[in-house]
C-alpha positions in Angstrom: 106.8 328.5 211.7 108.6 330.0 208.6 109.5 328.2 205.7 112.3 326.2 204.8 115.0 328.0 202.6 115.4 324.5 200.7 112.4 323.0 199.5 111.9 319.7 198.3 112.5 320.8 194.5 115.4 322.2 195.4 116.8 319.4 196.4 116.0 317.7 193.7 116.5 319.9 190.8 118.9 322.8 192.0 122.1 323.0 190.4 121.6 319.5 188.3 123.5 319.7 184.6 124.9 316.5 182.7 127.8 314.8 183.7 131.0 315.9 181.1 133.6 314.1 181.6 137.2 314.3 179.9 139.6 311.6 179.5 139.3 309.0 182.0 140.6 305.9 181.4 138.3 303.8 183.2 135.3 303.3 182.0 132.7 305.2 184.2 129.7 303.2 186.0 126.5 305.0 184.7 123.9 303.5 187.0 120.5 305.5 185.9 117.4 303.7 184.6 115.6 306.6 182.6 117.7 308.9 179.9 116.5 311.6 179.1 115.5 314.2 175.7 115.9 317.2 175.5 112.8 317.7 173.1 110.0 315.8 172.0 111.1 316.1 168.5 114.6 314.8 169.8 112.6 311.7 170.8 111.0 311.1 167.4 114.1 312.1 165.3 115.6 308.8 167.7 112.5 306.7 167.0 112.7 306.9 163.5 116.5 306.5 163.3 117.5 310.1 162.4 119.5 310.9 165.5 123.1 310.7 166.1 122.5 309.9 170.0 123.5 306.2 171.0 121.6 305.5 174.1 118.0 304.7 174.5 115.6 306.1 176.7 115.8 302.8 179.4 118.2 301.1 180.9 116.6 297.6 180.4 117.2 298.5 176.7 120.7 299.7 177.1 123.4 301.3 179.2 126.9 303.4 178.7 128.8 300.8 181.0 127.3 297.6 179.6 127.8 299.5 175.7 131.8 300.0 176.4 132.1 296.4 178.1 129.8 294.9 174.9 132.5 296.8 172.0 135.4 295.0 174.2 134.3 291.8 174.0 133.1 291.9 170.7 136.2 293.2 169.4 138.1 290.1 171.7 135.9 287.6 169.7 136.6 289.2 166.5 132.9 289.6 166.1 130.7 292.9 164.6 128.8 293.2 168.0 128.5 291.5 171.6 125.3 291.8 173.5 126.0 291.1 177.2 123.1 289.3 179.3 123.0 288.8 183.5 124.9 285.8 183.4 125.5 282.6 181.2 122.2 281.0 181.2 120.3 283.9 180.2 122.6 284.0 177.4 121.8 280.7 176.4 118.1 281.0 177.0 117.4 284.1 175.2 119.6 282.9 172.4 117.8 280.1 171.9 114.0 281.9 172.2 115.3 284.2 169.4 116.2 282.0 166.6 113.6 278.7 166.9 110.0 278.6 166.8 107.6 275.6 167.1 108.3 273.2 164.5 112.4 273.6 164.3 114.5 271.0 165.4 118.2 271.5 166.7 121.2 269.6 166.9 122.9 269.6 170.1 126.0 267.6 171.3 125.5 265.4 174.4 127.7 267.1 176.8 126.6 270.4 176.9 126.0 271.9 179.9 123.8 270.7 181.9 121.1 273.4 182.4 121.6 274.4 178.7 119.9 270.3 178.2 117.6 270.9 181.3 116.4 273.8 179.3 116.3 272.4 176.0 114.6 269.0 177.1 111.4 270.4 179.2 111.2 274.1 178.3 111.9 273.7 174.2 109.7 271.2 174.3 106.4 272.5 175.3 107.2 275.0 172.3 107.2 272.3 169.9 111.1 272.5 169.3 112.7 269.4 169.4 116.5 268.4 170.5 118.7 265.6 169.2 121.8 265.3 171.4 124.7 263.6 169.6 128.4 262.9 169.9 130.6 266.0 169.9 131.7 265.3 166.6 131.3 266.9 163.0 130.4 263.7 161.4 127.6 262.8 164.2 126.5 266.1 163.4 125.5 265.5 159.7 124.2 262.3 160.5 121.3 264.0 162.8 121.0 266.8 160.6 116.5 267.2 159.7 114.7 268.8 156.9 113.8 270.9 160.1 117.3 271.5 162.0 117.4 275.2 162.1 120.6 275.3 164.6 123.6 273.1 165.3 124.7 273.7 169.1 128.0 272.9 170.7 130.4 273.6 173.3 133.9 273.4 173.0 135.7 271.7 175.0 133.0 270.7 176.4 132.4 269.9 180.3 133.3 267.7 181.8 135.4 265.5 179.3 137.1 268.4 177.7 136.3 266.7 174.2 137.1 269.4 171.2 135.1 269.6 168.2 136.3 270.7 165.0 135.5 274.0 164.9 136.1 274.6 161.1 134.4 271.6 160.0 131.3 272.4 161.8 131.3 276.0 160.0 131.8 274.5 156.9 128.9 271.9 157.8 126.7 275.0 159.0 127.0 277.0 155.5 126.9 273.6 153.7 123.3 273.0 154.9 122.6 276.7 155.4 122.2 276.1 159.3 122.8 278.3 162.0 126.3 276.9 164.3 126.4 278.3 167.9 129.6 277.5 170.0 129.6 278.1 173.8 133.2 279.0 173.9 133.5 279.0 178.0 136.7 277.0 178.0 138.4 277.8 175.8 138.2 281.9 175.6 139.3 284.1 172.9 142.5 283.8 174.4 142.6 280.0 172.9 140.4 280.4 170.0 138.0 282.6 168.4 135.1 280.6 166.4 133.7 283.6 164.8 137.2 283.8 162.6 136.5 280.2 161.5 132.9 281.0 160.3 131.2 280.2 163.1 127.8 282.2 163.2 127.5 283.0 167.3 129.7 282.3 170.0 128.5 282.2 173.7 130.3 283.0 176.7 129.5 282.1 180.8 131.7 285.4 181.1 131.2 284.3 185.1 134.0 282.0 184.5 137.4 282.9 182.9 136.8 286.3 181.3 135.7 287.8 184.5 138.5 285.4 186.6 138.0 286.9 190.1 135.3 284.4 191.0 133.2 287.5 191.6 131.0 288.0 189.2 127.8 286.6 187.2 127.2 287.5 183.4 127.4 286.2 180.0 127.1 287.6 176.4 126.8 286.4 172.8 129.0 287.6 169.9 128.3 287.8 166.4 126.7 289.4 163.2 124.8 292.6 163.7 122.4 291.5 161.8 122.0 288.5 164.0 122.5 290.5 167.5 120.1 292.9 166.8 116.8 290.6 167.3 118.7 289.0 170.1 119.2 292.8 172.0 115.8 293.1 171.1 114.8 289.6 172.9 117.0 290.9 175.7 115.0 293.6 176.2 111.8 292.0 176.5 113.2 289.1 178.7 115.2 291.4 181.0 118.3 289.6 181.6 120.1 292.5 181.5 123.5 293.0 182.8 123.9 295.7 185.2 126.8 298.4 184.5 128.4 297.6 188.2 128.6 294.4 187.1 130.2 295.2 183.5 132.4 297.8 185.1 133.9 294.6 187.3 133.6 292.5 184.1 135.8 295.0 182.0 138.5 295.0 184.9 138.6 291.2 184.6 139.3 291.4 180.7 142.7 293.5 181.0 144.5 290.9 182.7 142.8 287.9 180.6 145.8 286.7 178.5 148.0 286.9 181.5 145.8 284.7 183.3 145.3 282.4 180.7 149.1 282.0 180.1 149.3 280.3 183.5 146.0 278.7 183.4 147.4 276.7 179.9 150.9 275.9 181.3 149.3 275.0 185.1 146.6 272.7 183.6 149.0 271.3 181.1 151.5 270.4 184.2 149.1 269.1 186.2 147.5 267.0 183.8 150.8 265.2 182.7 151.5 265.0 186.6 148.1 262.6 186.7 148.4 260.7 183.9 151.8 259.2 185.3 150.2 258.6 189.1 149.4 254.8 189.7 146.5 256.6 192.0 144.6 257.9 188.4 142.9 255.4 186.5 142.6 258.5 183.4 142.8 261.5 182.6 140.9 263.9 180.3 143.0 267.1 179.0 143.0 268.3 175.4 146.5 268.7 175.7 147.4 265.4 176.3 147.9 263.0 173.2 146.0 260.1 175.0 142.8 262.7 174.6 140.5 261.5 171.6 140.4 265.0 170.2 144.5 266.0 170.8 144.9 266.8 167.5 141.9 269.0 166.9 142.9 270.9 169.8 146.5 270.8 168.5 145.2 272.1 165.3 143.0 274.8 166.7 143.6 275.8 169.9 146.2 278.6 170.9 146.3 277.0 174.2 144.3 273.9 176.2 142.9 275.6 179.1 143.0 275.5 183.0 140.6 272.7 183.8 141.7 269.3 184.5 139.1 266.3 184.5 140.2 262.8 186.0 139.0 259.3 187.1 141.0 258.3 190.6 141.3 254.5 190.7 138.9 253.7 193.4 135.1 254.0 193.6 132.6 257.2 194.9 133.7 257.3 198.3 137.8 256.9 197.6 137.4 259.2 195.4 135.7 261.5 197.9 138.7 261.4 200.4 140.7 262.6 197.9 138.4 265.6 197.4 138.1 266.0 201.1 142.0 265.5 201.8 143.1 268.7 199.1 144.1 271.8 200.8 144.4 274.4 198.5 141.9 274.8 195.9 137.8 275.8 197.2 135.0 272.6 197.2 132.5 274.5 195.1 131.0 274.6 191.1 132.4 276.9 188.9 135.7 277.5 187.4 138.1 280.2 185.7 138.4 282.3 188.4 142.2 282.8 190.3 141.4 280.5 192.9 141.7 277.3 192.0 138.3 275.3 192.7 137.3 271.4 192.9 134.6 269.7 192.8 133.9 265.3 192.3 131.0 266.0 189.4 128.2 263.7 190.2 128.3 265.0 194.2 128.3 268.6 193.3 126.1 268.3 189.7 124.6 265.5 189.8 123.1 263.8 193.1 119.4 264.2 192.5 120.0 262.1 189.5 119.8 258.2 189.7 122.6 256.4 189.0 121.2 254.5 185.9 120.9 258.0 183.9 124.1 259.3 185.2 125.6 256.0 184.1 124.2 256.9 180.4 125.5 260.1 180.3 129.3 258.6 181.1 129.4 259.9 184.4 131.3 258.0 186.7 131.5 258.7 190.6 135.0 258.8 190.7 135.3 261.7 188.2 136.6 264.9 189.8 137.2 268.2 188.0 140.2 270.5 189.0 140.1 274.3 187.4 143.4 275.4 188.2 143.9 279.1 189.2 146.9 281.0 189.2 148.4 279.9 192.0 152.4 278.6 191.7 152.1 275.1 190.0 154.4 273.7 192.5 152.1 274.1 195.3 148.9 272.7 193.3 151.3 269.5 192.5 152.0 269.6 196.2 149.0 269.5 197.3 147.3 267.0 194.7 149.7 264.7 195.4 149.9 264.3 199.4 146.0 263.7 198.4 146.6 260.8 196.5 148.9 259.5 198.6 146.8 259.9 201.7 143.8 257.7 200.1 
């Protein structure tokens, strides 16, 4: 038997250089776990911070792709870096695990999301860090402010009431008391605001939702300070909740055509919202655009836009309001939001259920509460199709 003309190493090895490429304008998708030196003394001139090269030896601890996608959204939020995570939550988690240790206590507001309070409530806990959740207000802020309070969390607006905090107030309050403020911007996008130019110190992102729009995705990042990324990459690293570069590639797509999107997502959610309000079938609605909203003119103030998601109580109880649900044709029955298709869901069905109906009570969640995230579909059709609902119930 003779020997075959390629061999194993061959196929391997033969031919193999580094990929140079010139001028495209899409980013490439670099999937490789080990990078490699040309030189053990390359690899301690990295170590000790004496080399010009950018990317580390490991994927886990940094990638080409996920690097390009992490300068664009940094520079959307108008913040010094962005570290981008495997989706929202691990965001949020590692976030947290970097700046508290036992002993701290943090301010939260009430409506948060839910697994951020899940979190927060049961794993926090165990760690000795303890939680205060609080109105999403500045002023109920101060008042639950501790000797130990080493963070002030919010969202805004917040999920599922769409209540707007004062963003600049709660910066001011954060220096003030020398405090770290953390805004999980979801909502609202850099399109509408950008917290970091107000003085906020992080900003979080479910990037899942409207940044990557296609309803395709799942990733999140945090933007901020270098000085404050840098122990949060580090945390990222250790954790794992890395974002892969196929997924940043898909991410980076969905950034081009944000601000486009979020035109019609702020003049559809508007429309719609100002359609419910005046339908005998609604018994309220909750939209930062409207002025019957508690927080209109915050959002008035602050925001560049009031988003695409519409939350509203129809005038009936759970199972009314379920027909409604049941009866629209258009938008998807599912979680979620942001995305190009418009999605629906009745909140304490789809988020809720396992909980009893005491606790769901406390937290001001009523069964006939439904939340609409419009897409970009024409608004005509969406006002269509909402309204033979309600008039079918």
């Amino acid at each position: 038997m003779t020997k075959p003309k390629t061999s194993s190493t061959d196929c391997v090895h033969a031919g193999a250089k580094p990929v140079e490429l010139s001028g495209p304008i899409i980013t490439p998708i670099v999937h490789c776990a080990p990078f490699s030196f040309d030189s053990t003394a390359q690899v301690i001139e990295f170590q000790e911070g004496r080399s010009a090269r950018q990317q580390p030896e490991y994927g886990r601890m940094g990638n080409p792709t996920v690097a390009c996608v992490e300068s664009r959204l940094a520079a959307l939020e108008g913040a010094e870096r962005a570290v981008l995570f495997g989706s929202g939550m691990a965001a949020v988690t590692s976030l947290l695990l970097t700046f508290l240790k036992s002993g701290d206590h943090v301010v939260m507001t009430r409506d948060a999301y839910r697994r951020t309070r899940d979190f927060s409530a049961t794993f926090l806990k165990k760690f000795g860090v303890e939680v205060t959740l609080v109105d999403p207000s500045v002023c109920a802020i101060e008042k639950a402010l501790q000797p130990s309070t080493a963070m002030i969390f919010s969202e805004s607006p917040t999920n599922p009431y769409l209540n707007v905090i004062d963003i600049d107030g709660l910066a001011r309050l954060g220096r003030d008391h020398g405090r770290l403020t953390v805004v999980d911007s979801t909502f609202a996008t850099p399109f509408n605001i950008r917290p970091i130019e107000l003085g906020i110190d992080l900003v979080i992102h479910s990037a899942t939702k409207y940044l990557g729009g296609h309803n395709d995705l799942i990733s999140g990042f945090v933007a901020g300070r270098e000085q404050l990324l840098q122990p949060l990459a580090e945390m990222r690293s250790n954790l794992g909740g890395i974002c892969d570069p196929n997924t940043a590639f898909m991410l980076e797509r969905g950034l081009k055509t944000l601000a486009l999107r979020m035109e019609r997502h702020n003049a559809s959610g508007l429309a719609l919202a100002q359609f419910l309000e005046s339908h005998p079938k609604v018994r309220r609605v909750y939209y930062p655009g409207l002025p019957s909203h508690p927080h209109h003119e915050i959002a008035k103030a602050q925001l560049a836009g009031y988003g695409g998601v519409v939350s509203f109580e129809i005038d009936g109880d759970l199972e009314r309001t379920a027909r409604f649900i049941d009866r629209l044709q258009l938008p998807h029955l599912t979680p979620s939001l942001g995305g190009v298709e418009s999605l629906v869901e009745q909140v304490v069905v789809m988020s809720y259920w396992q909980m009893p109906k005491e606790e769901r009570e406390k937290l001001g969640l009523n069964d006939n509460l439904v939340r609409y995230s419009l897409g970009i579909e024409d608004i005509e059709d969406i006002l269509k199709d909402v309204s033979q609902a309600l008039d079918g119930i």
